[in-house]
N, C-alpha and C positions, 0 to 999 in steps of 0.2 A: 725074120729070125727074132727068136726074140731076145736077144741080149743087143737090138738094138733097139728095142723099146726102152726110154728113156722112166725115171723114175717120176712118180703121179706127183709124189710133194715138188718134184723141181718142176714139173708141166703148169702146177696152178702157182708156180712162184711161194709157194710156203716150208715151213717149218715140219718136222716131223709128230712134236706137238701142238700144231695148230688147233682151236675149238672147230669147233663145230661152224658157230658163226664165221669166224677167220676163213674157212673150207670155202662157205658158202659165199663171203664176199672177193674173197678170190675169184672165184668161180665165173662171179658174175662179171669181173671186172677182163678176164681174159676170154669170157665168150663174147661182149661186146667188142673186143678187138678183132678177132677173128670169125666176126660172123660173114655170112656170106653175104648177106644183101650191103655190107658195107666195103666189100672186097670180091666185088664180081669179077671172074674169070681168075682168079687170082687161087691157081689149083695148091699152091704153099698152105696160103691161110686157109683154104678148105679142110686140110689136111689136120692143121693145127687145130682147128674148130673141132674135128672129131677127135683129134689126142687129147684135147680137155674136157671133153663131153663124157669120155671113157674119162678120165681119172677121177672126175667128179661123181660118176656114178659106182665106184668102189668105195673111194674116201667118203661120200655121204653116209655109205649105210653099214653101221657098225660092225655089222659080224664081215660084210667082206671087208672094212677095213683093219678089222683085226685080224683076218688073217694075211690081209698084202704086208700088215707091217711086221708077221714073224715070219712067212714062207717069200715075199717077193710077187711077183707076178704068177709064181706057179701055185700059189694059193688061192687067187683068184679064178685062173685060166688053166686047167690042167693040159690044154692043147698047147698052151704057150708059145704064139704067134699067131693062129685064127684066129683072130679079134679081141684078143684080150679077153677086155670084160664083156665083150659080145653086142656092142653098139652094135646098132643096124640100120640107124639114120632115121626111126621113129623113137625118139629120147623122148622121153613125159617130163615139160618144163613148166606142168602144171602148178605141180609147188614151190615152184618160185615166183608165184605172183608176176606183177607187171614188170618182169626187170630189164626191158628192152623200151620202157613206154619213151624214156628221154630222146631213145635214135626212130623209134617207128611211132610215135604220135599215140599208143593205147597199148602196146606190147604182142605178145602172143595171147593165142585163145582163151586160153586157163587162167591169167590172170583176173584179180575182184575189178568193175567198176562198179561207177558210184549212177545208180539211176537219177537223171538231173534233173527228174521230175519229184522228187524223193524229198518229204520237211529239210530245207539247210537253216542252222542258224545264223543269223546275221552277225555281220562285221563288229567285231568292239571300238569304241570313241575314245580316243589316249588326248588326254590334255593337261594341261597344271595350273595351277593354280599358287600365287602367292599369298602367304597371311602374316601376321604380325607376329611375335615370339610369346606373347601373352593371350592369342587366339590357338594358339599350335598347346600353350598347357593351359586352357581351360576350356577350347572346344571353341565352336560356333556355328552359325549356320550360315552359308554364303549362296546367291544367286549367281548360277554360270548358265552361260547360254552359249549351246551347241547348233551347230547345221548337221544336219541327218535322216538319210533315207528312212520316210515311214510309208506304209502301208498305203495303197492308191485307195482312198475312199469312194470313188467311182465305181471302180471296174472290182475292187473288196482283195485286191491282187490279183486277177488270173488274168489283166494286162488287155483282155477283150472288151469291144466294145457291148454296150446294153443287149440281152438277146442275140450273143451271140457265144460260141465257144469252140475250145482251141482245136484243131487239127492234130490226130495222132500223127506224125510225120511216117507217109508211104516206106519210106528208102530205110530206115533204119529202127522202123515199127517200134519209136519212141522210148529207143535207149540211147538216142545218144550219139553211137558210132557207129562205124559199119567197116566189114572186116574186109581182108584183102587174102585169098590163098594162093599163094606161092611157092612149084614143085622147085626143090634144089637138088643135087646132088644129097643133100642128108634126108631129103625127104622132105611132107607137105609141112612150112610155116604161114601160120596167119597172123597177120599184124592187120591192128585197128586205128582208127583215127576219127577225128571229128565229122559228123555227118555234115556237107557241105549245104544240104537242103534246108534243115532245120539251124545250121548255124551249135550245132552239140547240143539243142536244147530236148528234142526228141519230140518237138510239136510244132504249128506251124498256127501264127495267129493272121488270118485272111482280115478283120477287122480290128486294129487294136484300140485300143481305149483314145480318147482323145488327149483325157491329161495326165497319163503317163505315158504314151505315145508306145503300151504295148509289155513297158517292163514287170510292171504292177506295182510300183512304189516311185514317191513325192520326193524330194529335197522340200524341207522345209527347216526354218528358223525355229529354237526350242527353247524355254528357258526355265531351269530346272532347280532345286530344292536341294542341296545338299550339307547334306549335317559332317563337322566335319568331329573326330573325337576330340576329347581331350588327352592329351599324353601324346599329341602325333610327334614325328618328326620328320625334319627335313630329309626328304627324299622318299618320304613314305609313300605309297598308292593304298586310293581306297577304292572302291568299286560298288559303283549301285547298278542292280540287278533290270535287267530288260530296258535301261534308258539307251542303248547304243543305236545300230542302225539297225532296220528292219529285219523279218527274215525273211529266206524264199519258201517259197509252194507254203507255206502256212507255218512255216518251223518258226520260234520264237527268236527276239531281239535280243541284241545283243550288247554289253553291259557299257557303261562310261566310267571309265576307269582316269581317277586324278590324282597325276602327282602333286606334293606336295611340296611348297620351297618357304623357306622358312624365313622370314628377311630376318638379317642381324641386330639385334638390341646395339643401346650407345653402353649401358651397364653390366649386363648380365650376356653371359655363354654358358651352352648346355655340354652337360656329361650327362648320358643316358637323362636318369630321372633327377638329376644334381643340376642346381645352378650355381654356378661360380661368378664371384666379384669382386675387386677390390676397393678398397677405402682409405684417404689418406688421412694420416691425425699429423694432430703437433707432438713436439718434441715436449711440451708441457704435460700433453693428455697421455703420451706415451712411457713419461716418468710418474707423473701425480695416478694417473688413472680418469675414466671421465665416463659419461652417461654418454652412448651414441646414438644418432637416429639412422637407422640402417636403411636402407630401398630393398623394399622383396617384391616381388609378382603381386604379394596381395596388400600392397603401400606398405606405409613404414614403419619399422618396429624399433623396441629400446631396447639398446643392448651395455652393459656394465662392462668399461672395458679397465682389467687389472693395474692394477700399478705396475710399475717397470717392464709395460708390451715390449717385444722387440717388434722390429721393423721384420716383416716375411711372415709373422705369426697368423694363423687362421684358423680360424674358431669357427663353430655349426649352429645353423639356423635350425633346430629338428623340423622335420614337416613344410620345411617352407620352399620345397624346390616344386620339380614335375610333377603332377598327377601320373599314378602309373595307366598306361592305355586299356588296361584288363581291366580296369578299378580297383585294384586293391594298393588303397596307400599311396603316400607323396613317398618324394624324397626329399631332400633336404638342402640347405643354402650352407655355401660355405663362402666365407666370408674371409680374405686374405688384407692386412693392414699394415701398410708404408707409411714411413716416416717423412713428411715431407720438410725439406729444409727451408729456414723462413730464409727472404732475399728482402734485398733493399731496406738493411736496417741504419738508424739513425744511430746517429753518435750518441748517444744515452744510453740503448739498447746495445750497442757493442759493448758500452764499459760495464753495463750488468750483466754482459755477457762473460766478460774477459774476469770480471771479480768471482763469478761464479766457477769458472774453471778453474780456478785458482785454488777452490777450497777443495776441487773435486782429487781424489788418489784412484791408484790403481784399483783398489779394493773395489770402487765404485762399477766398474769396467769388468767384467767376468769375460767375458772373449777377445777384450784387449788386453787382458792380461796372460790369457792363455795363447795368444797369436806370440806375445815379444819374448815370452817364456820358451815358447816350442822354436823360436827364430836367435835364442844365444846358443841351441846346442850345434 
């Protein structure tokens, strides 16, 4: 009957506007549950495997799903209860790729593999590398040295010994896998898997190389050149092209990729392309004013520093910070100046101390006149 067929968005567990993809991941997620080879005998989840098979093949294709979503099932099905959408247990699960390969080892027929005999390229090398804070903005070049699969210079990769070569594998006529067909109650599925002959390689080597023992690539010790920019920073990766590990069937190598780490200065911290530092003065050079000798990245510069600094004041170095890593331009030092209070003074130096405060007034004090000011209301 058919007002006991159940509605297609509540069968694939969705929404009424669901995408496309949504539809489709649904899809795949409730045919894996109720497929049959995972629930043999089990005539429920038979049943459920074809009520999903039928909603999916409405809701996939736009014109019937436009009309199940303004007529119902009699838009689809003008017999409404013959079969709905007219499954017949040959469903074309062509276009959906491999979506069963996780539970049957390669999926159904229709879905793509990958010929293993087909150029791959080789694996990437992740490492890091430490450098000093003044090699990270002005660059340098460092020796690192990798262990990494290369290419068997013997057998030139094809893993064979001298005057010899490989065997297309009988069983799976060197693809790889080889299928399995299986009748259900929905009709014939084939699922694939690794060919157990060839090992999934799709050939078979009777003589393999001696010293690579058949794979067609060395481990070997490397030690390699790399330049690193100026402007890097910490946590950066750079990447040089074909130094990773080998490839297969002749496909090219793969890249060596270094993180960067940055060790911390004792003076200087980065903001972008900004370097930040502080400096203490006296309490002479912060009244009088004074000539500084400042520390930058590129030694030290002279810097005029005004009469009356306060303490927290920070002044800019122009051009004296990062290289930018593009090349265009530094940035700049900023320069922050504390007051440091002198300790351990002698009885002489307190009483030119104490005569000196004496002469000193409020007027002297702009923000301790404005704190006791703002603190009688």
């Amino acid at each position: 009957m058919a007002e006991q067929k159940r509605d297609y968005y509540e069968v694939l567990g969705i929404s009424k506007g669901a995408s496309e993809d949504e539809i489709k991941k649904a899809y795949k997620k409730m045919a894996r549950k109720y497929h049959p080879d995972l629930n043999p005998d089990n005539k429920e989840a038979e049943e459920k495997f074809k009520e999903v098979n039928e909603a999916y093949e409405v809701l996939s294709d736009p014109d019937k799903k436009a009309r199940y979503d303004q007529y119902g099932h009699a838009g689809v099905d003008p017999n409404f209860g013959a079969g709905g959408a007219g499954f017949d247990g040959n469903f074309d699960f062509g276009d959906l790729g491999d979506i069963f390969g996780s539970f049957f080892g390669g999926g159904f027929g229709g879905g793509r593999r990958t010929n293993p005999n087909a150029p791959q390229r080789g694996e990437s090398i992740r490492m890091s590398l430490a450098i000093s804070f003044e090699e990270a903005a002005f660059g340098c070049e460092k020796s690192v040295t990798v262990d990494r699969m290369e290419q068997c210079t013997t057998c030139h990769g094809s893993g064979c010994a001298a005057g010899t070569t490989p065997e297309v594998c009988p069983d799976c006529h060197g693809t790889g896998t080889v299928q399995v067909r299986r009748q259900t109650p929905m009709g014939v599925f084939a699922t694939s898997s690794p060919c157990t002959r060839c090992g999934g390689k799709g050939r078979i080597i009777h003589q393999p190389c001696k010293d690579c023992h058949g794979t067609g690539s060395v481990r070997k010790r490397k030690t390699i050149q790399a330049t690193i920019p100026a402007g890097i920073d910490n946590g950066q990766t750079i990447s040089i092209r074909g130094q990773g590990h080998a490839g297969v069937n002749g496909g090219p190598a793969g890249d060596l990729l270094i993180t960067i780490t940055v060790r911390p200065h004792e003076l200087f911290r980065r903001e972008g392309t900004s370097v930040l530092c502080e400096a203490p003065i006296t309490f002479a050079q912060a009244v009088l004013g004074a000539e500084l000798e400042i520390p930058t990245i590129d030694g030290k510069v002279k810097y005029t520093l005004p009469e009356g600094t306060q303490s927290g004041t920070t002044f800019r170095l122009k051009g004296k910070g990062i290289p930018s890593i593009n090349g265009h331009g530094r940035g700049d030092q900023y320069v922050t100046v504390y007051i440091e209070t002198p300790r351990n003074l002698n009885k002489e130096q307190k009483e030119a101390l104490k005569k000196f405060a004496e002469t000193m007034g409020d007027n002297n004090y702009e923000e301790r006149k404005k704190f006791f000011k703002k603190n009688k209301k």
